[in-house]
N, C-alpha and C positions, 0 to 999 in steps of 0.2 A: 701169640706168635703173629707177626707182622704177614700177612697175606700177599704173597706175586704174583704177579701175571704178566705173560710175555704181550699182551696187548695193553699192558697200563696205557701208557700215550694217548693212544684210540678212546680207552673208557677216559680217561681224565676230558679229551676233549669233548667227548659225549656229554660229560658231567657241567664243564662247563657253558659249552650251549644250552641244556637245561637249566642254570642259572641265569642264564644274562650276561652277554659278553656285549658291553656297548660299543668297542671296536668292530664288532662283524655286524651290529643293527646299522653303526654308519654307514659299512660297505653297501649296505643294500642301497640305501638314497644319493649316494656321491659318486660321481664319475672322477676318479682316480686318473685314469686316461688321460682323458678331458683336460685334465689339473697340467699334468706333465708336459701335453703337448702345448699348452699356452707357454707354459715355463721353458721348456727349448728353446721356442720361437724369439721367445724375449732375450736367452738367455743361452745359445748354441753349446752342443755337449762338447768340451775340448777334444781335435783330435789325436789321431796317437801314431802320428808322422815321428816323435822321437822311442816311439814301443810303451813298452813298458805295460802293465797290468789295468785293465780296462777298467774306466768306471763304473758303481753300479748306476742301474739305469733311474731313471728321473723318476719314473713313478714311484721307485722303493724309496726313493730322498723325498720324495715328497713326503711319503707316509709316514717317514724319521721323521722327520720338520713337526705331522701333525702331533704325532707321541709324546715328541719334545716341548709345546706348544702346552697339547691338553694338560699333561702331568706335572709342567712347568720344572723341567731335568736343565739341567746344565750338560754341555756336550759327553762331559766323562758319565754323567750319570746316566743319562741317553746309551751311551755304550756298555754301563753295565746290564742294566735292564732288559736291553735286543739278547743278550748273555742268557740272562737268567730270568726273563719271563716269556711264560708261555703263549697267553696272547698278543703281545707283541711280538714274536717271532712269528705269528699264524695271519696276522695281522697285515706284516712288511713283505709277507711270501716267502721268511728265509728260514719256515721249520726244519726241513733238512739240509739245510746245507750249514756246513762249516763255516763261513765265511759272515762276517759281520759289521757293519761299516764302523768303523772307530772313531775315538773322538777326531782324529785329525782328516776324517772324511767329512764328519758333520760340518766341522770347522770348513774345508776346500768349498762345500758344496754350497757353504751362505757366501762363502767370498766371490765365489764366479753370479752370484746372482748380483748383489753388489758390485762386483768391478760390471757389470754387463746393465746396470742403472737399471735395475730390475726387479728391487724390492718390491714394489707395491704390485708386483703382476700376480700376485699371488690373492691379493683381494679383489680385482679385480676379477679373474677371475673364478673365484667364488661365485661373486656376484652375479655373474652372468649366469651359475647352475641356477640361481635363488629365481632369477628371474624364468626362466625354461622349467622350473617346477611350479613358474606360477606367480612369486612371491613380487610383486612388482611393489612398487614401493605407494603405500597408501595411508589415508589418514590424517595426513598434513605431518611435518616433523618437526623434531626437537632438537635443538641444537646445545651441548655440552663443551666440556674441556676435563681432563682430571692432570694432575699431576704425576707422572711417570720416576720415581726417584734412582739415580744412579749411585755409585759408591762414590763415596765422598773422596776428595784429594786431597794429601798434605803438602801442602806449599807455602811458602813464605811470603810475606808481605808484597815482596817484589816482583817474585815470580807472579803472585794473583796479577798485579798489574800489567805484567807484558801479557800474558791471555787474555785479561780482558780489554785489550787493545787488538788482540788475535795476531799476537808475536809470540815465537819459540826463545825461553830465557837459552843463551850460549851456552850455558851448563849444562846442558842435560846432550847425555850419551842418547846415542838412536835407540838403546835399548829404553832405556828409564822414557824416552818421548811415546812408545810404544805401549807402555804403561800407567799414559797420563792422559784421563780426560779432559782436552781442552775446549769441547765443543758445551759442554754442560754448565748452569748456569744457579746460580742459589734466586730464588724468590719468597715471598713469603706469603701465607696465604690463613687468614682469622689470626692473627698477629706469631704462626708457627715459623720457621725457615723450614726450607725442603730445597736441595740442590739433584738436578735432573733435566729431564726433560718435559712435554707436554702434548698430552694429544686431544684434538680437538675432533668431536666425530656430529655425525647428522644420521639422526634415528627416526627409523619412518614410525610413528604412531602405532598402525595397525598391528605390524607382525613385532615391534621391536628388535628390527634389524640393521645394522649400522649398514648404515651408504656409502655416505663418504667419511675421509678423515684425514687431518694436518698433521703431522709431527715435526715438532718445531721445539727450541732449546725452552728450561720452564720461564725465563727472563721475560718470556713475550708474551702480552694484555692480549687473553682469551678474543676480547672483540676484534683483534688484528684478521682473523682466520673466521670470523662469521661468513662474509660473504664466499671465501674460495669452498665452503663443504654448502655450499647453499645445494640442495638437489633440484634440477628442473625437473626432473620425469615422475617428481611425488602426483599422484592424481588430486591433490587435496594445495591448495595455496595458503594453507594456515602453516605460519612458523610462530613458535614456541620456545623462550630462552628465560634463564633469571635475569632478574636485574643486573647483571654485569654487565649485560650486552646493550644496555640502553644506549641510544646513538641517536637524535633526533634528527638529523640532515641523510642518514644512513636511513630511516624508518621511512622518511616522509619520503623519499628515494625510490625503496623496495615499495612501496603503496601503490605509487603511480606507474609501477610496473607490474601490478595487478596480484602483490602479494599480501596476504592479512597477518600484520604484526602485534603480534600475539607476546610481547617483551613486558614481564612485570615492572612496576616502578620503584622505583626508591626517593628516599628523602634526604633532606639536605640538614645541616644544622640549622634550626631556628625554624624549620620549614619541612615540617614530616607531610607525610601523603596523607589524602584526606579519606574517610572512611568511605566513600567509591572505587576509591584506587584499593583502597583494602579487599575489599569484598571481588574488583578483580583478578588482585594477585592471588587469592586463593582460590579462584574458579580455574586461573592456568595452571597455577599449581598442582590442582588434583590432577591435570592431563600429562605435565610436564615431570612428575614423579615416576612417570614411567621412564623416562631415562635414567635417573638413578640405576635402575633395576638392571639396563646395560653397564653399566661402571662395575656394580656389584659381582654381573656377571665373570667382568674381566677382571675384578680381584680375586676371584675364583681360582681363577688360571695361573695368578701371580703376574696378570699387568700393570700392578702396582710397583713393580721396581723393577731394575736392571742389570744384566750380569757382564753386560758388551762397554766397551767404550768408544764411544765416540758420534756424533748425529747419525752419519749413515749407516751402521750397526743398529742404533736404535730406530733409524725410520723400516730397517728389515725387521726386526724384533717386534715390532708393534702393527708392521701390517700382518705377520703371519698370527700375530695373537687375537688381532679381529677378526682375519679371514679364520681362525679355527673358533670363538664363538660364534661366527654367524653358521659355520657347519653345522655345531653342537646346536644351535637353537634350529636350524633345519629339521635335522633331525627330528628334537623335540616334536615341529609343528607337523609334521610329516606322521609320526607315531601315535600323538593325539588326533590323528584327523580333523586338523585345525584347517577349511576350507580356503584353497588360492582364491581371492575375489574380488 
């Protein structure tokens, strides 16, 4: 016989805090607050001058955003989950009440950060907790790109050509234009294609915590976006990139501005690199495989591809995917007692 109790709820959450609920460890280290009030500011709550049923407040979208982020849900899945899980109901603050935000809230609530040019406030401020727990940026950094992939479009010869001129073919109804990514771009990468987008980030060494980051269509050469994620507040002037990034008028540039370029080399036909340059590229290599380790991170999460269309949906999609692994690696260094220094 199956055993009741009118306090099951109470024991189950009991139960589960005696396992490990890594939603309520992050509570402990992240100012939630914090988060929302930046996000307002950048991003004002619409008023309700025409009525109608308030929205929820910013801190609980926030913590939709991070659920939908970590577990890597899609908006409907986001809505069933807040439904039917227990930690994330205990999580958003909404165990009692009836009320649940839907897909077409998750959906409202990325578009006003977006229409309000306010995608990236969200990494940003992260950022700023990382640095107020400590985490300044040290080491000297690593500079990457990974490829972001979107769903692919079916279009015709001609149609590809007026987009990639960044004209609307006459044909298409405003619905069908609604469901066409035009910002997205095919490249190919160790002789693969991949159509999408691209982000480019800057990883401090010490704590492996992204800094900054580009998102840009995948069409565009990784070295385009070296200098804009350059970080000046690393305490370390060593930068660390592969050989893609090689740029000799770029390097000898950043030198005389008191940076140490840290770029493996590559060879040419006829003219491979000489067993010096070997023995360098594998000395940065051991340091600079720690960026992998952030890429791998965010394939984790599923920031390897994309369910949005369009550039400014994916530069929202991809700062909230880095601003929730530097949380999630918070955490980690936080729980380890990994010393800010």
């Amino acid at each position: 016989m199956i055993k009741t109790s009118p306090f099951a709820a109470e024991e189950r959450e009991a139960k589960l805090n005696k396992l490990g609920d890594a939603l309520q460890v992050m509570e402990q280290h992240v100012d939630f607050a914090a988060l929302a009030d930046e996000i307002d500011r950048a991003a004002p709550r619409p008023n309700r001058e025409r009525g109608g049923r308030p929205p929820f407040p910013t801190e609980l979208m926030v913590r939709v955003l991070l659920i939908q982020q970590l577990f890597n849900l899609s908006d409907e899945q986001v809505e069933f989950q807040l439904l039917d899980r227990l930690s994330f109901q205990r999580f958003v603050g909404l165990r009692s009440s009836s009320q649940i935000p839907d897909r077409t809230t998750v959906w409202t609530f990325k578009e006003r950060l977006i229409n309000a040019g306010a995608s990236e406030r969200i990494f940003e401020a992260v950022n700023q907790q990382l640095s107020q727990h400590g985490y300044i940026a040290r080491g000297g950094q690593m500079i990457d790109a990974s490829i972001v992939q979107a769903p692919k479009q079916s279009m015709s010869k001609d149609e590809k050509e007026l987009v990639g001129e960044e004209a609307m073919p006459i044909g298409w109804s405003p619905a069908k234009r609604r469901q066409k990514d035009t910002d997205a771009r095919w490249t190919k990468k160790h002789g693969k294609s991949y159509f999408g987008y691209k982000v480019s980030a800057n990883v401090d060494n010490r704590y492996k915590l992204v800094r900054r980051i580009k998102v840009s269509t995948a069409s565009e050469h990784d070295t385009l976006h070296f200098e804009s994620v350059l970080d000046p507040a690393n305490t370390n002037r060593d930068i660390l990139a592969d050989k893609g990034y090689v740029d000799g008028e770029r390097e000898a540039r950043l030198n005389k501005q008191g940076w140490r370029m840290q770029i493996q080399r590559k060879g040419s036909k006829g003219k491979p690199i000489s067993a010096t340059q070997k023995r360098r590229n594998t000395r940065i290599a051991r340091t600079r495989a720690r960026v992998e380790h952030v890429f791998a991170g965010l394939s984790q999460l599923g920031g390897k591809s994309l369910r949005s269309i369009g550039l400014a949906r994916a530069k929202l999609q991809l700062n909230w995917k880095v601003a929730t692994y530097n949380l999630r690696r918070l955490v980690y260094l936080k729980e380890a007692r990994i010393t800010a220094f």
